[in-house]
C-alpha positions in Angstrom: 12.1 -59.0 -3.1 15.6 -61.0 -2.6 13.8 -63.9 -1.8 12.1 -63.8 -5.0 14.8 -63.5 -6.7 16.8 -66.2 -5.2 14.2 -68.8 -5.5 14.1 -67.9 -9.4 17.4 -68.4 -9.9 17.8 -71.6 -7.7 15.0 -73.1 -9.0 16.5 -72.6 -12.2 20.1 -73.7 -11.9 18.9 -76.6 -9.9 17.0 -77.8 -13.2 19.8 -77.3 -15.0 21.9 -79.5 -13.3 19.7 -82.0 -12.7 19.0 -82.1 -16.7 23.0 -83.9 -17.2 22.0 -86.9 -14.6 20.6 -88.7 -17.9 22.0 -86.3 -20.9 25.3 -85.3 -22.3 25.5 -81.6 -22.6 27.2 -80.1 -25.7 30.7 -80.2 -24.9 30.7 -83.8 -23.2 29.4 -84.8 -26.7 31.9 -84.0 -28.6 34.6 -86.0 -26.9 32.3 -89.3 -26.4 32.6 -91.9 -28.1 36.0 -90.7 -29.8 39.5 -91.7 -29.8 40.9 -88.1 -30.6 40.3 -84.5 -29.8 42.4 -81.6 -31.5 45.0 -83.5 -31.6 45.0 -85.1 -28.3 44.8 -89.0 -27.7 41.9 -89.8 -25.6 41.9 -93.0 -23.3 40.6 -95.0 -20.9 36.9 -96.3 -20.8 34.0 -93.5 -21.4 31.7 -95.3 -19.4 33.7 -94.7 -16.0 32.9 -91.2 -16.6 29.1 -91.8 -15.4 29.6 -92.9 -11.7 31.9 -89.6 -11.7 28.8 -87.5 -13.6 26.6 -88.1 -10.3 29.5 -87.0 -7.5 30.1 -83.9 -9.8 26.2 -82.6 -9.9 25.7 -83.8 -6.4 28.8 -81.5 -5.4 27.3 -78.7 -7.5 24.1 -78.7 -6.5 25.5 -78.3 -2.8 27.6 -75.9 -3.0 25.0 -73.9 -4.7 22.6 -74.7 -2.0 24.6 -73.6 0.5 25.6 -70.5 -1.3 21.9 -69.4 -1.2 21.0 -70.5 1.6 17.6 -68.2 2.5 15.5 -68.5 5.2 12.1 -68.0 3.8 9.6 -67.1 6.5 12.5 -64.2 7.4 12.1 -63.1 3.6 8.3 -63.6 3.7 7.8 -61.7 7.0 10.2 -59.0 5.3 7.4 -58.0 3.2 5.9 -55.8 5.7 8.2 -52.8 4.5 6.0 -53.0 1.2 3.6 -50.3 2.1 1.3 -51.2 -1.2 0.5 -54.5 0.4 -1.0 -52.4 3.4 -4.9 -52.6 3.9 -6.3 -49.2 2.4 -8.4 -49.2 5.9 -7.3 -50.4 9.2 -10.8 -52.0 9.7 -10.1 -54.3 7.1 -7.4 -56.1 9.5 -7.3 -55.0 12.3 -4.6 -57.9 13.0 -2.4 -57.2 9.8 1.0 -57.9 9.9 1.6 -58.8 13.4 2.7 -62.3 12.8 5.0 -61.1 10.6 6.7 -58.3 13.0 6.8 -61.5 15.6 8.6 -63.7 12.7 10.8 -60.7 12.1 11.7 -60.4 15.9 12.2 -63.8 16.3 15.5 -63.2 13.9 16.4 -59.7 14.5 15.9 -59.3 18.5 19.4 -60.0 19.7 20.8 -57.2 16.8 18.1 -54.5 18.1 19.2 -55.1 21.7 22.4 -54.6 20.7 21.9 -51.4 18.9 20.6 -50.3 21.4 16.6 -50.9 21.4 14.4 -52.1 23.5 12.9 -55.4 21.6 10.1 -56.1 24.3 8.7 -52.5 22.8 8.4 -53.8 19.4 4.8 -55.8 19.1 2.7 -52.8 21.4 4.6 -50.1 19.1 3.8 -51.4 15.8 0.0 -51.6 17.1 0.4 -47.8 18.0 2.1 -47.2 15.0 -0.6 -48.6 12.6 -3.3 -46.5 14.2 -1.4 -43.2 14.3 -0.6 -44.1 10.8 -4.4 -44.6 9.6 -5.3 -41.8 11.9 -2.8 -39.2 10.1 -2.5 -39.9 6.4 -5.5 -40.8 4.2 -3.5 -42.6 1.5 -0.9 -45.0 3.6 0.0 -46.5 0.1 1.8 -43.5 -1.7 3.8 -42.9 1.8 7.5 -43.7 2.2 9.4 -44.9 5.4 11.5 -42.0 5.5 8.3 -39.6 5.6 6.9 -42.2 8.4 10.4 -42.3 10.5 10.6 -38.1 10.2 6.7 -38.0 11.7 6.6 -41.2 14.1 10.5 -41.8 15.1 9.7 -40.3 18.3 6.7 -42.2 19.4 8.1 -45.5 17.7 11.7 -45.4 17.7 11.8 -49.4 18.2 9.7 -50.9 15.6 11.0 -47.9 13.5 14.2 -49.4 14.1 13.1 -52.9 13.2 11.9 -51.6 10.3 15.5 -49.9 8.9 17.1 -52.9 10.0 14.8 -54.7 7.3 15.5 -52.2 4.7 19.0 -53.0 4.8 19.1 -56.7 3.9 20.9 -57.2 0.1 19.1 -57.9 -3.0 22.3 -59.7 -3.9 25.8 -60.6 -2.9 27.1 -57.6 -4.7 28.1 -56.0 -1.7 29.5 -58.9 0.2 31.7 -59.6 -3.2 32.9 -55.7 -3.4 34.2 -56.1 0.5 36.2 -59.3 -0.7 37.6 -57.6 -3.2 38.6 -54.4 -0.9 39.7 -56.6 1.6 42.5 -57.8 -0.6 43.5 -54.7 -2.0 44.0 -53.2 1.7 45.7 -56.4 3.5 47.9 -56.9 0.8 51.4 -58.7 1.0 53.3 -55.5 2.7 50.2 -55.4 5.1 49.7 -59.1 5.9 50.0 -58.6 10.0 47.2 -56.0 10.0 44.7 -56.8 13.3 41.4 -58.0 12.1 40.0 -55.0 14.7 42.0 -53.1 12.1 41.0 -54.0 9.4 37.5 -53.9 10.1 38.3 -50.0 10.8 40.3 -49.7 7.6 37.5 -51.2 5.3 34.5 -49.0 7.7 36.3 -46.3 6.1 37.1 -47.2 2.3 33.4 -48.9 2.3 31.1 -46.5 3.9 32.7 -42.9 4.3 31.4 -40.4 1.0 34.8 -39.7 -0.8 37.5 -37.2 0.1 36.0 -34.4 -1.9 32.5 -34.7 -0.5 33.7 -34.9 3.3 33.0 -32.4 5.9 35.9 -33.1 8.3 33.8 -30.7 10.9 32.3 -33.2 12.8 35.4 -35.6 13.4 38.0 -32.7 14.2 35.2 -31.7 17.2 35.4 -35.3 18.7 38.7 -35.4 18.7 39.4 -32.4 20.1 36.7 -33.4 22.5 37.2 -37.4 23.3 40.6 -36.8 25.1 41.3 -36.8 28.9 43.4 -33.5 28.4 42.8 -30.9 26.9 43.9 -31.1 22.9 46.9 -28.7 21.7 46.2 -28.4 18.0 48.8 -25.7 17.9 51.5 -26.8 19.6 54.0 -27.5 17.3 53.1 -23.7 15.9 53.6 -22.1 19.3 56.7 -23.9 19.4 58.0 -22.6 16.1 57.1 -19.2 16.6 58.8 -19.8 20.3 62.2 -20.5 17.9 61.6 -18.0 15.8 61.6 -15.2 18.2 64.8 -16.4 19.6 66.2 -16.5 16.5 64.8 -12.7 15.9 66.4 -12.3 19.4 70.2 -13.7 18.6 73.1 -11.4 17.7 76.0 -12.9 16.2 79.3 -12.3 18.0 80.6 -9.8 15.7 78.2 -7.6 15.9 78.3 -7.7 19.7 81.5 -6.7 20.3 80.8 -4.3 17.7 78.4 -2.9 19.6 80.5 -3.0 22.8 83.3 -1.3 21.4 81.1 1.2 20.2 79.4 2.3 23.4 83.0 2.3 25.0 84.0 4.8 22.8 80.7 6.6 22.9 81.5 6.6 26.6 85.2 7.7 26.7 83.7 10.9 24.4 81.8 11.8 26.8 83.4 11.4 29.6 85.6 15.0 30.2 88.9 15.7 30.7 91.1 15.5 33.9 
């Protein structure tokens, strides 16, 4: 789990740090205590550099804390999507995991509402949910939650939906790092003035939408010729070329009219007999 994983690594650069309160590390050693360094003339007194060791682990050590910051009882109560920590009977507890879905609404209620969810729903549907679970499939362990949300979606949508909003929180900051980086590749110096409601549109669609060859545009040309408040003329500039072709089909130069004039006239004063 991500909080697992954080912990880890905390725990370990924290030590790390806190080792060079009281020791030199390798590269402070090779200047201390000298007058020179490749060439370069070192001065001043070596021992000021120890009140200034302190302020630069101290501001370390915070920045790193804040970094990875994790709230622990949300991480702990995320455990529930781990199906192999289920009970292998219901009558084992009958109880199981309900503090944890009220830890995990605690958090997670406002963004449910918001979706559009009904977070009052959540703690009676997960009861429902464990029974019909138990009832219907002997082995709850070897189950997925996209098997459960194809079965049970209907008759659980909110606690279901508590449950995908869980299985989307990062294992890392790989994610949040990748957007950064998008960010500045699509408001770039030509683009500085883009609205952030823009933006956020701009980098939906880079970060989220499957690549060009893999779209199916279907579904997006039928809401918009749907979504407007008259009716959508995807033709129109068509029509109106074929409109100007016709005409042109329909034109006759000049020239040829009078041609043609001069040609019936005579064709009439042929036929027209003789006084």
């Amino acid at each position: 789990m991500f909080s697992t994983i954080v912990c880890s690594f905390e725990k370990g650069a924290w030590s790390f740090f806190v080792g060079f309160y009281f020791r030199d590390g390798p590269k402070l050693k090779m200047v201390i205590g000298r007058d020179e360094y490749k060439g370069q003339v070192l001065k001043g007194q070596s021992t000021s550099f120890t009140s200034y060791r302190k302020r630069l682990i101290d501001g370390l050590l915070k920045s790193l804390g804040s970094r990875f910051e994790v709230d622990e009882n949300l991480m702990k109560a995320a455990t529930i999507v781990k199906l192999e920590l289920w009970p292998q009977l219901l009558s084992e507890d009958q109880d199981f995991a309900d503090d944890q879905v009220a830890v995990l609404l605690g958090k997670l209620a406002p963004a449910l509402d918001a979706a559009g969810m009904d977070s009052n729903q959540i703690e009676p549907e997960f009861t429902r949910l464990k029974c019909l679970l138990y009832q219907s499939y002997p082995d709850i362990k070897s189950l997925s939650w996209e098997t459960i949300n194809r079965g049970m979606v209907a008759k659980c949508p909110n606690i279901l939906a508590l449950i995908d909003l869980v299985l989307t929180f990062p294992a890392g900051s790989v994610e949040a790092e990748r957007g950064f980086s998008q960010m500045g590749i699509v408001k770039n110096d030509w683009r500085s003035c883009l609205l952030d409601s823009n933006l956020s549109d701009l980098l939906m669609v880079l970060l989220e939408t499957p690549e060009v060859g893999e779209f199916d545009p279907s579904e997006a040309i039928h809401l918009w010729n749907s979504a407007g408040s008259r009716a959508r003329r995807p033709n129109y500039m068509e029509d109106a070329g074929d409109v100007e072709e016709e005409e042109e089909e329909d034109f006759v130069p000049d020239e040829e009219l009078q041609q043609l004039e001069d040609k019936a006239n005579d064709d009439l004063a042929f036929s027209m007999p003789d006084d």
